[in-house]
C-alpha positions as a Markdown table, in Angstrom:
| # | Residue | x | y | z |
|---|---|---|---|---|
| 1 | Unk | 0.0 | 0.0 | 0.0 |
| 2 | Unk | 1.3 | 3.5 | -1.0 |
| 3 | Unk | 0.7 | 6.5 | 1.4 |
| 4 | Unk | 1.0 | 9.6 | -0.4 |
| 5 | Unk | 2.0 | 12.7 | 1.7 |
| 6 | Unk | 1.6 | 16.2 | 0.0 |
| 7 | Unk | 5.0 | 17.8 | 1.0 |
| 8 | Unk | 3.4 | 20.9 | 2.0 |
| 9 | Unk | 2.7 | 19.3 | 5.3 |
| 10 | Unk | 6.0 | 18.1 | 5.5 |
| 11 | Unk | 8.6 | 20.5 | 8.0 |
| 12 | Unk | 11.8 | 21.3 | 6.5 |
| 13 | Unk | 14.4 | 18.6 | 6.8 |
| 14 | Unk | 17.1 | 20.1 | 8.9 |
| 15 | Unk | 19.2 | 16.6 | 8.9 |
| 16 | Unk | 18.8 | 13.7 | 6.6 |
| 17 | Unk | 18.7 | 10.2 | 8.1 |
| 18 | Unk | 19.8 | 7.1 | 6.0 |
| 19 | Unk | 16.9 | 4.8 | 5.8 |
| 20 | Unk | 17.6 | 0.8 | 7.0 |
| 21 | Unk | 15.7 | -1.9 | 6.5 |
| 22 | Unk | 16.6 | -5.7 | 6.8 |
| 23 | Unk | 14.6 | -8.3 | 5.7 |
| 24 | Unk | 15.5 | -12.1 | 4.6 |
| 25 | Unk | 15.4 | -14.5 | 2.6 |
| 26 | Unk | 16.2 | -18.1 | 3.1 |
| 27 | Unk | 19.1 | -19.1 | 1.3 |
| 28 | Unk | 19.1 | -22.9 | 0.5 |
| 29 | Unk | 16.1 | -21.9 | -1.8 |
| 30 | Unk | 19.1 | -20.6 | -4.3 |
| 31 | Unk | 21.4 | -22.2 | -6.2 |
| 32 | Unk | 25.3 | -21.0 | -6.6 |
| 33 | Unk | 24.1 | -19.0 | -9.4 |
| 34 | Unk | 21.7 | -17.0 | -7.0 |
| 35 | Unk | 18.7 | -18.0 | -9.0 |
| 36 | Unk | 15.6 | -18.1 | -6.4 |
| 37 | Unk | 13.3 | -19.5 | -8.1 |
| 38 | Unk | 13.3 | -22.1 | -10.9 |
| 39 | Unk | 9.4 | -21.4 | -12.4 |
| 40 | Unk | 10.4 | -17.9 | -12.9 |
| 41 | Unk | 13.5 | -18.4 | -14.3 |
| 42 | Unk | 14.9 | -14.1 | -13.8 |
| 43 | Unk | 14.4 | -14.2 | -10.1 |
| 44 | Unk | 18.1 | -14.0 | -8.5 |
| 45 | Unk | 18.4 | -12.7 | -5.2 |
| 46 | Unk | 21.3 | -11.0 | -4.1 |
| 47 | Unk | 22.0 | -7.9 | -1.5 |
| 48 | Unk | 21.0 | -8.0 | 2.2 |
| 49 | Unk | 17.8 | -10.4 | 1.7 |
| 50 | Unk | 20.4 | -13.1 | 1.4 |
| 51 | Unk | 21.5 | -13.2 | 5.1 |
| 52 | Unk | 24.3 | -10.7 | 4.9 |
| 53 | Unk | 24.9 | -7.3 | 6.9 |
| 54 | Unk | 28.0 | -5.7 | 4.9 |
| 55 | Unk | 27.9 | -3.5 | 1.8 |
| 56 | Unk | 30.9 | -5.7 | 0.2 |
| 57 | Unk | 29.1 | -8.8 | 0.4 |
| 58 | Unk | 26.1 | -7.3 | -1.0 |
| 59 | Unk | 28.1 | -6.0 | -3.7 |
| 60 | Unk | 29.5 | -9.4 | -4.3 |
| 61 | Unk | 26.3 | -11.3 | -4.6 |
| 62 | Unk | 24.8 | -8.0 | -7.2 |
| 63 | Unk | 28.0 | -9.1 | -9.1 |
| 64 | Unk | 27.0 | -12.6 | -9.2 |
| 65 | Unk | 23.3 | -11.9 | -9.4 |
| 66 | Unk | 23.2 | -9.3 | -12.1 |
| 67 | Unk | 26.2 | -11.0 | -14.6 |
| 68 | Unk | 23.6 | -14.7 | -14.4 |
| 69 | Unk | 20.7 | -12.4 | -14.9 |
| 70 | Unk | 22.1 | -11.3 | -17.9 |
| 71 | Unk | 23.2 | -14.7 | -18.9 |
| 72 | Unk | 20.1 | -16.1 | -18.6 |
| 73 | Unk | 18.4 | -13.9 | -20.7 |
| 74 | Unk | 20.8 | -15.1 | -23.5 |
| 75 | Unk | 20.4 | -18.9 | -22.1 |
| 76 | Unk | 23.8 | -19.3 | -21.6 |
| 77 | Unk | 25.6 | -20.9 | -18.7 |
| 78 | Unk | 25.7 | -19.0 | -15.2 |
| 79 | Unk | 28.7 | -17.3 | -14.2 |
| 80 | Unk | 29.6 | -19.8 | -11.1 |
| 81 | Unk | 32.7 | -18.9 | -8.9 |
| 82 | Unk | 34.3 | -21.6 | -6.8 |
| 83 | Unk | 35.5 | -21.8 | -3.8 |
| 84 | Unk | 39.3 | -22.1 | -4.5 |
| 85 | Unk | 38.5 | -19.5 | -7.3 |
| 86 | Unk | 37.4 | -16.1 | -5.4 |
| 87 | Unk | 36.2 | -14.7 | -2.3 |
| 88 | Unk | 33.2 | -14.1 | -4.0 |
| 89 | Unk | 32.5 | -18.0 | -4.5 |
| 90 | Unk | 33.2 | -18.8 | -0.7 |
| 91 | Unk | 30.2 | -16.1 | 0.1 |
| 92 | Unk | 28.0 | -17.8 | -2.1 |
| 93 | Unk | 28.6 | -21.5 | -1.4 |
| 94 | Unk | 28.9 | -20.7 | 2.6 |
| 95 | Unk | 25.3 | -18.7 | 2.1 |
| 96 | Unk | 23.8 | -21.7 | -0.2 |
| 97 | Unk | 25.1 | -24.4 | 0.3 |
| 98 | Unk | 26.1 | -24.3 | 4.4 |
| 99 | Unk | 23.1 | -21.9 | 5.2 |
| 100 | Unk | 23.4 | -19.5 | 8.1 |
| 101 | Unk | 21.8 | -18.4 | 11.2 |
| 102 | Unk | 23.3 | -14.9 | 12.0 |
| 103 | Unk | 24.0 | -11.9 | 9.6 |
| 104 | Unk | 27.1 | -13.8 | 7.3 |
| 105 | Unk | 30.2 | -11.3 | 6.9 |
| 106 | Unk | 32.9 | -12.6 | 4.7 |
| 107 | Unk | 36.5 | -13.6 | 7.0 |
| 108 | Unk | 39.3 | -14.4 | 5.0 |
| 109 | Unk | 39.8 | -17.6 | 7.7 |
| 110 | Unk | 36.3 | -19.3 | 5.4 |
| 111 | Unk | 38.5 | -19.9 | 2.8 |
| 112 | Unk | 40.4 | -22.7 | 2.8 |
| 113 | Unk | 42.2 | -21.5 | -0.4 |
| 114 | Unk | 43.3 | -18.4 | 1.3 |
| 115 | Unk | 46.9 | -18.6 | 0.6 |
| 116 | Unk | 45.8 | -18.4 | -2.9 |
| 117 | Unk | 43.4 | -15.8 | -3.1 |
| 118 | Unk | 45.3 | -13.3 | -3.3 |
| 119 | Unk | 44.5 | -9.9 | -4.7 |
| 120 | Unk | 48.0 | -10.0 | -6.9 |
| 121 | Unk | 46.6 | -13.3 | -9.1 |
| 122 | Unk | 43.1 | -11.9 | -8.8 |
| 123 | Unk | 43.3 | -11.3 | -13.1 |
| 124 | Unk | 44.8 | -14.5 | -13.4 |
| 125 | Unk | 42.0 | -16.2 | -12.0 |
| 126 | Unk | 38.9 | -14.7 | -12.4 |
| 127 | Unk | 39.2 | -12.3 | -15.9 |
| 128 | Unk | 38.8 | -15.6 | -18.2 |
| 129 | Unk | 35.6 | -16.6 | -16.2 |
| 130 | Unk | 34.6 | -12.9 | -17.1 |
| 131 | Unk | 35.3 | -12.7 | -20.1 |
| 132 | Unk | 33.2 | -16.2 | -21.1 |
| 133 | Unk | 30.1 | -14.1 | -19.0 |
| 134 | Unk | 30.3 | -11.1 | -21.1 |
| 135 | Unk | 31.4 | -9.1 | -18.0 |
| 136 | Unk | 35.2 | -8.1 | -19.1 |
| 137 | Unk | 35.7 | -6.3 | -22.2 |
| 138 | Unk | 38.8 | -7.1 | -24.9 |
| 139 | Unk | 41.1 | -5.0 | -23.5 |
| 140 | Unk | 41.3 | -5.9 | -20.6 |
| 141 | Unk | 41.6 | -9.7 | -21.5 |
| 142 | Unk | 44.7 | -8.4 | -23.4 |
| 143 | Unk | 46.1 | -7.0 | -20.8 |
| 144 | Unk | 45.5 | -10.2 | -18.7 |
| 145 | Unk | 46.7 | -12.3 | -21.5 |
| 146 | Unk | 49.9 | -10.1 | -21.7 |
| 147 | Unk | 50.3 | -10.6 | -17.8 |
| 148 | Unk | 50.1 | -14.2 | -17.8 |
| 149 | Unk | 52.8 | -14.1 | -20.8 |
| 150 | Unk | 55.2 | -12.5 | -19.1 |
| 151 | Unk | 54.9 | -14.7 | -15.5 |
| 152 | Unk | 55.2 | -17.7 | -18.0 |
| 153 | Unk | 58.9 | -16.8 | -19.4 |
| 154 | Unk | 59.8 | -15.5 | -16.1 |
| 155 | Unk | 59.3 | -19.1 | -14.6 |
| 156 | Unk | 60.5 | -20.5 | -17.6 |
| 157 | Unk | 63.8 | -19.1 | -16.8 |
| 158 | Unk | 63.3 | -19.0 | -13.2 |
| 159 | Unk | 63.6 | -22.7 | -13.7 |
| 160 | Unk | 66.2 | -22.8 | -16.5 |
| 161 | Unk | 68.5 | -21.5 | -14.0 |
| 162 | Unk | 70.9 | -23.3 | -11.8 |
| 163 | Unk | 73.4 | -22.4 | -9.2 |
| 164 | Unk | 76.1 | -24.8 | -8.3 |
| 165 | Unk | 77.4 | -24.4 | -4.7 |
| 166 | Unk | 81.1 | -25.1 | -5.9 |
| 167 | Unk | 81.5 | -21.8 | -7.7 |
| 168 | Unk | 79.7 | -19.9 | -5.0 |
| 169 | Unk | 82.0 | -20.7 | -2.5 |
């Protein structure tokens, strides 16, 4: 229902407030793609309904939400971040898959890839998955692509070269 106020009977706002509202949803009814509801196949839920209380991990599951919206509409595969592949897939298989009982916040220490998530391999791991969802433009793929290039022939010669302890000493 929608209450209309004329705003001449409104004072003048001396301080704004930020509105908050939290409400839920349960989240084993989604899948890792975030889609809530299989008969209505563009319902993915994402932001604060999903059990979360922090503005990242809203962010995250928009991200998720809005790319396999999108992909739906083209019926192509969802966009479906694993665990060992990003932060982002830890939040959405602890929130689906484990469930939770308390407002979720994403720890570092819920990933038991954590020594590999790292934000300096972040492009290695996650731009291919974007570009494949539509989500990463050309350039940067390039740029990416140039990356992993250069890493390669630095470990090719990182492992070319050998040091004999005779000549060292």
């Amino acid at each position: 229902m929608l209450i209309v106020v004329p705003t001449a009977a409104l004072p003048p706002a001396h301080r704004f407030l930020y509105p908050c509202g939290i409400d839920a949803a349960e989240n084993s009814r989604s899948d890792l793609s975030l889609l809530t509801n299989k008969f209505f196949p563009l319902h993915f839920s994402s932001l604060k309904i999903c059990g979360t209380t922090g503005y990242e991990e809203a962010a995250a599951q928009g991200i998720v939400a809005g790319a396999n919206a999108g992909l739906s509409v083209q019926d192509r595969d969802p966009l479906i971040i694993g665990r060992d592949e990003g932060y982002i897939g830890v939040l959405v298989d602890d929130l689906v898959i484990k469930g939770t009982t308390e407002p979720y916040r994403m720890f570092t220490s819920r990933a038991e890839y954590r020594l590999h998530l790292r934000q300096d391999n972040a492009d290695l791991r996650l731009t291919q998955k974007g570009v494949e969802a539509g989500i990463v433009g050309v350039q940067r793929a390039e740029v990416m692509m140039e990356r992993r290039k250069h890493i390669e022939a630095s470990m090719k010669k990182l492992h070319a070269t050998r040091y004999y302890i005779s000549l060292l000493l």
